[in-house]
N, C-alpha and C positions, 0 to 999 in steps of 0.2 A: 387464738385471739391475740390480736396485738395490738398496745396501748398507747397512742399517738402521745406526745409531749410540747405539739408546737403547731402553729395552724399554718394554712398552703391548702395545695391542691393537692390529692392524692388519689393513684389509677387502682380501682377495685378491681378484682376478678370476680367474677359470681363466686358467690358464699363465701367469701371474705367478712369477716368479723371484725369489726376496730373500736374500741374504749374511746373515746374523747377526755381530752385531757380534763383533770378533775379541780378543782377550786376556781374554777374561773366562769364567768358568761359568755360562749361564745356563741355567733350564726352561724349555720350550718345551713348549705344548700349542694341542691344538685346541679352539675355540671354536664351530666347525661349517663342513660340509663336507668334505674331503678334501685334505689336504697330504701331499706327499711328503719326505723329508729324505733328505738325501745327506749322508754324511760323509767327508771326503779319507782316503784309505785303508782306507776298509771296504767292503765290498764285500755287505754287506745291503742291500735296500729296505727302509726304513722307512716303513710308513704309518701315516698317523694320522687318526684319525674322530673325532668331537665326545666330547669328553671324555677324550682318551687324550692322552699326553704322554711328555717324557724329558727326560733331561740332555742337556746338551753340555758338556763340557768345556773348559776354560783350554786356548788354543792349540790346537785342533780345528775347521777350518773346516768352516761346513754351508753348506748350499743349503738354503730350501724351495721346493718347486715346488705350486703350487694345481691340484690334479685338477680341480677346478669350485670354483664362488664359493665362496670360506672365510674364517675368522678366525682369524689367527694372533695368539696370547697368547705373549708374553717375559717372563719374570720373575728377576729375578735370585734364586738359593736360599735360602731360608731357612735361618737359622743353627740349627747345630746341638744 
């Protein structure tokens, strides 16, 4: 598994595993392909397909996990 530290775009391979950087709120979308998000204490699957997206929250760990080759997009949120 490897723990990102900076937002951008980044090329999954299937079953690629990636932490998101941890103290901050960032969105997170998919860019294409198929990612999964896990977040500690919830207990939904989250998928996501090209063009669909969410939050994460300050102090909320995730996992993404890549169903097949994907692109994962980090963005920190725009202000309000």
């Amino acid at each position: 598994m490897t723990r990102l530290d900076h937002t951008g775009r980044f090329a999954m391979l299937r079953g690629n595993l990636l932490e998101m950087p941890p103290g901050r709120s960032l969105d997170v979308a998919c860019g294409a392909g198929t990612l999964w998000v896990t977040l500690d204490n919830d207990l939904r699957d989250i998928v996501l397909t090209p063009g669909e997206g969410m939050r994460v929250t300050r102090g909320q760990r995730a996992l993404v996990h890549a169903l097949d080759d994907a692109v994962l997009e980090l963005r920190e949120p725009a202000a309000p």
